[in-house]
N, C-alpha and C positions, 0 to 999 in steps of 0.2 A: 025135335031137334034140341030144343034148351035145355031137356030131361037128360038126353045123353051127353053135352057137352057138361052138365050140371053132375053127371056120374063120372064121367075122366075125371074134373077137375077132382072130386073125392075122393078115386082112384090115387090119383098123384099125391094128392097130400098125404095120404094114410101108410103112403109107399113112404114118402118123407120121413114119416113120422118115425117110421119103424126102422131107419136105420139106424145103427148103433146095438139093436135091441138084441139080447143074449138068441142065438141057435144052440142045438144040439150038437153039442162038441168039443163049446166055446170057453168050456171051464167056469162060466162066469156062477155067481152067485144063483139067480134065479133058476139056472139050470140044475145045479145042485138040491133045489129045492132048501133052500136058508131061508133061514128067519133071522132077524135084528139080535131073536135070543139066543142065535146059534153061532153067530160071527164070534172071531175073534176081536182081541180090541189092541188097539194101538195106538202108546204116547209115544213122540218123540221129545226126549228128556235135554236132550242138546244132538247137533247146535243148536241154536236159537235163530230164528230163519230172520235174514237178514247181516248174518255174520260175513263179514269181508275173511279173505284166506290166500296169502301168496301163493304161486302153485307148485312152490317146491314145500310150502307146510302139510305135515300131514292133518287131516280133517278128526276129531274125538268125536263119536258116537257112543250116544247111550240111550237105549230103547228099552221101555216096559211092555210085555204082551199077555194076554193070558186069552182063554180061552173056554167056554163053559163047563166043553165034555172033552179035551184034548188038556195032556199037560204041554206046558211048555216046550219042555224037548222036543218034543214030535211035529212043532208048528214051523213052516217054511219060512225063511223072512229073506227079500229079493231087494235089492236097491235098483232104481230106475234112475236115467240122465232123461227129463222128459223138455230138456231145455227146445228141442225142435220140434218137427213134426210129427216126430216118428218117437216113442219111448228108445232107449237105446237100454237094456240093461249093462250094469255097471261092475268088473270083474271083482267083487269085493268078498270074501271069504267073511260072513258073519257066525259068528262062535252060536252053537245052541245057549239057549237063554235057562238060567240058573232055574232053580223050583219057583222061585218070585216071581219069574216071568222076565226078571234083568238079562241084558246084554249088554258088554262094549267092545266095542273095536274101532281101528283107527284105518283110515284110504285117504290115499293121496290127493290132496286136491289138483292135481296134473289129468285125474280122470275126467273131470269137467271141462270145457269147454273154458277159455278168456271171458270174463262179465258174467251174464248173471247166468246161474243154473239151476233150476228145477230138479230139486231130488226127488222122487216117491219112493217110498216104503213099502212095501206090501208084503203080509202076512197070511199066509194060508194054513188051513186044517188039512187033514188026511180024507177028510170028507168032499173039500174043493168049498167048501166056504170060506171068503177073506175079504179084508177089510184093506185100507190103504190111506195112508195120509202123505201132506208132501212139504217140503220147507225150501225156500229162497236163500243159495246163496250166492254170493260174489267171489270170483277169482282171477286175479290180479288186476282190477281195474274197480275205481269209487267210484260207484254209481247209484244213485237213488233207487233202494233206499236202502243203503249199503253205507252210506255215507259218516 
């Protein structure tokens, strides 16, 4: 009896463990079969996370990408509202990025939510390898650490 409630409990945890973890389908990196040397890379050059933004100003983005075996042009780049539960992506027209890997463009800060928002970035190859970073801002309201 201890054996098998000693194997549920196992069971359970391993189920735990495993949620989140890429399936066959999921686009994610491991399923891709990526390596660290395969990803692309990604700076966010501004804003500067942390930056307060009335919500009728518009928001300056400048991002550098590059990527090992992809040029520039050819790599995806998605802005995410990850302010909730749910990622929301964000209807932003991002220009292909120069031979450097530069891009900028400007969105609304009307797109975010009042207080703080969670932007991610995310960058893909043609191959389904990417990479993702993300910056804190403020919109229409001071709040730590916005302040």
């Amino acid at each position: 009896m201890h054996q098998l409630l000693r194997t549920a409990a196992l069971v359970t945890l391993s189920s735990a463990l495993l949620v989140g973890c890429p399936t066959e389908g999921s686009n994610d990196d491991d399923v891709a079969d990526c390596t660290s040397a395969q990803r692309p890379t990604l700076t966010i050059v501004s804003p500067d996370t942390a930056t307060y933004f009335d919500a009728d100003e518009m928001i300056s983005w400048s991002l550098t990408v590059t990527d090992p075996d992809t040029p520039p042009e050819d790599l995806s780049i998605t802005l995410q509202d990850n302010s909730g539960s749910q990622g929301t992506e964000l209807d932003v027209d991002v220009p292909v990025p120069n031979a450097q890997g530069q891009t900028t463009f400007t969105m609304p800060a009307n797109l975010l939510e009042e207080g703080q928002a969670v932007v991610r970035v995310f960058v893909e190859d043609p191959e389904g390898c990417s990479t993702n970073d993300q910056i804190l801002l403020c919109v229409d309201e001071l709040i730590a650490p916005c302040e």
